[in-house]
C-alpha positions as CSV (number, residue, x, y, z in Angstrom):
1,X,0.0,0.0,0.0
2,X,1.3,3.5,-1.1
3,X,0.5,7.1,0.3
4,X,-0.3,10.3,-1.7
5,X,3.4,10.1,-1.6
6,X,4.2,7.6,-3.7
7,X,6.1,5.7,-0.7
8,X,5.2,2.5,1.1
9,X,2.9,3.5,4.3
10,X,3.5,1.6,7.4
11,X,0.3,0.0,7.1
12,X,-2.2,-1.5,9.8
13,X,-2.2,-5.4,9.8
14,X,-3.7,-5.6,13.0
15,X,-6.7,-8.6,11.8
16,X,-9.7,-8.6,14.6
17,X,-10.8,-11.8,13.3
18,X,-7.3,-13.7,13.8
19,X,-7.2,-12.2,16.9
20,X,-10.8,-13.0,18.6
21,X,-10.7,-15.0,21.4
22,X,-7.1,-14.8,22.5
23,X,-5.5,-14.3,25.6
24,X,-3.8,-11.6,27.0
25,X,-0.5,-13.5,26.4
26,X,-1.6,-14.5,23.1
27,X,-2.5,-11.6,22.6
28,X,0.7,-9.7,23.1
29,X,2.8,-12.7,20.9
30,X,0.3,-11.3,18.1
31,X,0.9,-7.9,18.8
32,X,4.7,-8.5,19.1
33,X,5.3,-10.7,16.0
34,X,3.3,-8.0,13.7
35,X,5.8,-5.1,15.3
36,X,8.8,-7.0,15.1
37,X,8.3,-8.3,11.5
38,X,8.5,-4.6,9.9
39,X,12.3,-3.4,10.2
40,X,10.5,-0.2,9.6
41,X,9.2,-0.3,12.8
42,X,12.2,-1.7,15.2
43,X,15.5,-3.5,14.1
44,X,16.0,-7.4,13.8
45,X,16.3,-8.2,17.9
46,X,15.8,-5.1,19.0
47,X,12.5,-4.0,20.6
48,X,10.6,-5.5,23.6
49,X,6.8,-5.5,24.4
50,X,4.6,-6.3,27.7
51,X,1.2,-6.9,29.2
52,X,0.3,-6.7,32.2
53,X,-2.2,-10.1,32.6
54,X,-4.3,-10.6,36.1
55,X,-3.9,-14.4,36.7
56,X,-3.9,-17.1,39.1
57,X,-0.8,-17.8,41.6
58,X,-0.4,-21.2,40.9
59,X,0.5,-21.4,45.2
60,X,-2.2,-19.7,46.3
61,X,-4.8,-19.8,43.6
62,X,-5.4,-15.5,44.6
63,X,-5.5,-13.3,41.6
64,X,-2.2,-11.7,41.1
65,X,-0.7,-9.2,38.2
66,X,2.1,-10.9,36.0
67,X,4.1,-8.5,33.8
68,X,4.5,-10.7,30.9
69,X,7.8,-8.9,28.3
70,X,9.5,-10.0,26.1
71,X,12.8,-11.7,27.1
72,X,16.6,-11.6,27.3
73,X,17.3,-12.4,23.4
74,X,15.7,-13.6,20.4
75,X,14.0,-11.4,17.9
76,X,10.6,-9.8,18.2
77,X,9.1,-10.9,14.9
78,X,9.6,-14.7,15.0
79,X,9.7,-15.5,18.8
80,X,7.0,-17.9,20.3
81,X,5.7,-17.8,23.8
82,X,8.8,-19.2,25.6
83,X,10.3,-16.2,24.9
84,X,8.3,-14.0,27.3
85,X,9.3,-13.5,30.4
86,X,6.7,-13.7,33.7
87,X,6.9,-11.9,36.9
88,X,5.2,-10.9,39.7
89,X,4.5,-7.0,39.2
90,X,4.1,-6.8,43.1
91,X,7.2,-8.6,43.6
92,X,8.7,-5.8,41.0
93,X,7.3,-3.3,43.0
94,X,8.9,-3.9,45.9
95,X,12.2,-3.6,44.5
96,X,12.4,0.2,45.4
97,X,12.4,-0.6,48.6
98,X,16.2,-2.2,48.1
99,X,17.5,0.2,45.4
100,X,20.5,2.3,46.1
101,X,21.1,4.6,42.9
102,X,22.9,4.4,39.9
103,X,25.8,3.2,41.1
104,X,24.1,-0.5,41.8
105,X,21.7,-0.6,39.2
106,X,23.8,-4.4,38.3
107,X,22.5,-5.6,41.5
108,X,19.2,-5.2,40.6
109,X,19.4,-7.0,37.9
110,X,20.0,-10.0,40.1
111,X,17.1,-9.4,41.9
112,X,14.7,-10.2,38.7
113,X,15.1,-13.9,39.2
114,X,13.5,-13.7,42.3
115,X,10.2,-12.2,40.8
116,X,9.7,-15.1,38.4
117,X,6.0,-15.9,38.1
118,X,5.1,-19.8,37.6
119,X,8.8,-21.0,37.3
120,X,9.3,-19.8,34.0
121,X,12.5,-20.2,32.5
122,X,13.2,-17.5,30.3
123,X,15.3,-14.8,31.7
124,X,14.4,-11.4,32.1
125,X,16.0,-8.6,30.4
126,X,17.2,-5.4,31.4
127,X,14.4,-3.6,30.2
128,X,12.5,-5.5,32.7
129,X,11.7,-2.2,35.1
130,X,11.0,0.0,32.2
131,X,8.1,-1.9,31.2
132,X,7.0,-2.8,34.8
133,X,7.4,0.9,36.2
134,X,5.1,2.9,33.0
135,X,1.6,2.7,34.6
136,X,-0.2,1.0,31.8
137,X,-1.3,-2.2,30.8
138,X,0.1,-2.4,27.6
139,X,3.3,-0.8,25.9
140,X,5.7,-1.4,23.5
141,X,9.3,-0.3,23.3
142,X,10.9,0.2,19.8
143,X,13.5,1.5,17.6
144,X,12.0,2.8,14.6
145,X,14.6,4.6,11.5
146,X,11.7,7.2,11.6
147,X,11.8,8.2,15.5
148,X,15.6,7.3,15.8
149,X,16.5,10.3,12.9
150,X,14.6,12.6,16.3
151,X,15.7,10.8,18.9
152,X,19.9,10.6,17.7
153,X,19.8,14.6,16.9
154,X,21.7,17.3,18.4
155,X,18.3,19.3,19.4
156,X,16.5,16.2,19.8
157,X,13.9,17.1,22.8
158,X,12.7,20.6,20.2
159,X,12.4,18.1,17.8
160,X,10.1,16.0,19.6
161,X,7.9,18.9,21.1
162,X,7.7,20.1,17.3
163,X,7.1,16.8,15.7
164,X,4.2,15.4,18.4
165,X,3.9,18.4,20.4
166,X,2.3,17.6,23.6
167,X,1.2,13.5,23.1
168,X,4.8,12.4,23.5
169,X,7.3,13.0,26.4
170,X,11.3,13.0,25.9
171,X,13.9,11.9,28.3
172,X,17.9,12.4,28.0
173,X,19.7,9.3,27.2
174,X,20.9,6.7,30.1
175,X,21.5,3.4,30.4
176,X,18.4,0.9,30.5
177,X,17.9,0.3,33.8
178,X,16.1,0.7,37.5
179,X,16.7,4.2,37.5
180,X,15.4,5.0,33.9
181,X,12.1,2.7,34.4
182,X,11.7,5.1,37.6
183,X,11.9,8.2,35.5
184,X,9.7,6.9,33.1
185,X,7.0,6.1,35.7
186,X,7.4,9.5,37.0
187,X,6.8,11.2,33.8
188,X,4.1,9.3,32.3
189,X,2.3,9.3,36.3
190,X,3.2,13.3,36.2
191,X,1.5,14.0,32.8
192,X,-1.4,11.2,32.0
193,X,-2.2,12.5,28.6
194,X,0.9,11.2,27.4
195,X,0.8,8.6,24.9
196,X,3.9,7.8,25.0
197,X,7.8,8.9,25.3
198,X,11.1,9.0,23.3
199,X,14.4,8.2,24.7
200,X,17.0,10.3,23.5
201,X,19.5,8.3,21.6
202,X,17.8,5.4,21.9
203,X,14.2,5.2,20.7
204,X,10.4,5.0,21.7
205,X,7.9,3.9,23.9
206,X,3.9,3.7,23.6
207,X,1.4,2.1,25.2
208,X,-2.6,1.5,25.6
209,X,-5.2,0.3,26.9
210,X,-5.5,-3.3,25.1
211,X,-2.9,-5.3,22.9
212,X,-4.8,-3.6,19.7
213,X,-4.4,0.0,20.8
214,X,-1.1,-0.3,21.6
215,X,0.1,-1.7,18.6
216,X,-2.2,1.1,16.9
217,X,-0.5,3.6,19.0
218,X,2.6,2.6,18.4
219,X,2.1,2.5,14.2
220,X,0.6,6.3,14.5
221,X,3.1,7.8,16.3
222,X,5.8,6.2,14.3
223,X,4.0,7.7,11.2
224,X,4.3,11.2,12.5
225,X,7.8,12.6,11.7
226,X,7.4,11.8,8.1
227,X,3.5,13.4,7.6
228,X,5.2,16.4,9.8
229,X,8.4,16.8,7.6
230,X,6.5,16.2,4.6
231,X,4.1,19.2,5.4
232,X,7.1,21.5,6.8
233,X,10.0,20.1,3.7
234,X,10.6,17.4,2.4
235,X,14.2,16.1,1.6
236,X,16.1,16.7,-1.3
237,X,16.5,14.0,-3.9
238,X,19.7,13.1,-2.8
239,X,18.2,12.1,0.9
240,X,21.7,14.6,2.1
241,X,19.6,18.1,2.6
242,X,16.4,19.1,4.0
243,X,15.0,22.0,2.6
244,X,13.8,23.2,5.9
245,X,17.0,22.7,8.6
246,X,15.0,23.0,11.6
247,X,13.8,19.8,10.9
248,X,16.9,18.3,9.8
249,X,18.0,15.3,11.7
250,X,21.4,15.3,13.5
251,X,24.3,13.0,13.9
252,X,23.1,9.2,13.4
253,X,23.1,7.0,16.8
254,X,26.5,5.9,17.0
C-alpha cells in the first residue's frame, strides 16, 4: 500500500478476526510478532513488548498481576511464547524498597530472578523495570529509522515537542535500567495525557489500553515525523539536505 506520496505506508495489519478469542498472552505474541516483523518499525532483535495479565498464583490460587515482556534475546518478529518472560509485578514493586542509585543498578538486575511468576525459565531482560514501572497495561518499546532520525539529533527534545507536540514526552539518554524505568514512571504518572515517550539516543515507547491499541498507537506515532516533515519540507533527492533545517535530523546514533 502506497500514500499520496508515492512511498510505502507503514500499514495496519492488525486482523480482529485472527485475533478474537485470545488471551492476554496470546494476545501480546500477536501484537509482538506484527511489530517486530517490519524493520521499519524496530531492528531485527531489538525491541521488547509487555502486558500486564491478572492471573492465578499457581500457590495460592489468589488473583495476582504478571508483567508478561518479552525476554533476554531472540527477535521480536519470530519469537513464540517461551520467549516472554513472567513476573510478579508486586514482587517488581517492591524492588524500590532495596534500590540504592545508579551506582548498583547491576544488582538489581540480580534481583529479577527472584520475581519469576510460575517458574518460568526465560530470563528477564534489562528492560525489565521499564516496562514494569510505566503505569499502563500495555506498551511497546521500539526502535524505529523514523523516531531514531529525532531521537539521535543534536536538538532532539525541540524536535520531539515540534514533531508530536504535547502527546509524546522525551527523556535524556541513560543506560536501560532501574533508575530510567523510575523516570519513566514518574513522567508518564506526572502527565497522563501522554501517549507515550522518546528516549534520546535510543528510541520509543507507547502504550494502551488493550494489545490492539497499543500496537495502533505505536504504528501512528511512528508515522508522525514523516507526515510532519513532509508538510514543513521534504528532503532533497539526494536524501543529504532538507529544505527546511529545523527539521533536519542530526548525527546518526552511534
Amino acid at each position: 500500500m502506497t500514500d499520496a506520496r508515492g512511498a510505502e505506508r507503514l500499514s495496519d495489519q492488525w486482523d480482529d478476526q485472527k485475533a478474537a478469542g485470545m488471551s492476554e498472552p496470546e494476545g501480546l505474541l500477536y501484537r509482538s510478532n506484527l511489530l517486530g516483523s517490519d524493520l521499519r518499525v524496530t531492528n531485527f532483535g531489538g525491541g521488547n513488548t509487555s502486558a500486564k495479565v491478572t492471573q492465578k498464583d499457581p500457590l495460592t490460587g489468589k488473583d495476582v498481576c504478571v508483567l508478561w515482556v518479552k525476554g533476554s534475546g531472540g527477535d521480536l518478529g519470530s519469537m513464540k511464547r517461551d520467549g516472554l518472560s513472567t513476573l510478579y509485578l508486586d514482587k517488581l514493586e517492591s524492588l524500590k524498597g532495596l534500590y540504592r542509585g545508579l551506582e548498583h543498578e547491576d544488582e538489581m538486575v540480580g534481583y529479577l530472578p527472584h520475581c519469576t511468576f510460575d517458574l518460568n525459565p526465560r530470563a528477564a531482560s534489562i528492560d525489565t523495570p521499564l516496562h514494569a514501572f510505566i503505569p499502563k497495561a500495555h506498551v511497546d518499546h521500539m526502535h524505529p529509522d523514523a523516531v531514531i532520525a529525532i531521537a539521535a539529533s543534536l536538538d532532539s527534545e525541540r524536535l520531539t515537542k515540534e514533531v508530536f507536540g504535547g502527546e509524546i514526552g522525551w527523556l535524556p539518554w541513560q543506560r536501560p535500567g532501574f533508575d530510567l524505568g523510575l523516570k519513566l514512571e514518574a513522567m508518564a504518572k506526572g502527565q497522563p495525557a501522554l501517549k507515550g515517550i522518546v528516549l534520546a539516543g535510543h528510541g520509543l515507547f507507547t502504550w494502551g489500553d488493550t494489545a490492539k491499541e497499543c500496537y495502533q498507537q505505536t504504528l501512528r506515532i511512528i508515522r508522525r515525523p514523516r507526515t510532519t516533515w513532509w508538510r514543513k519540507g521534504r528532503p532533497s533527492r539526494s536524501g543529504r539536505r532538507w529544505r527546511n533545517r529545523s527539521t533536519r535530523p542530526g548525527r546518526p546514533l552511534s
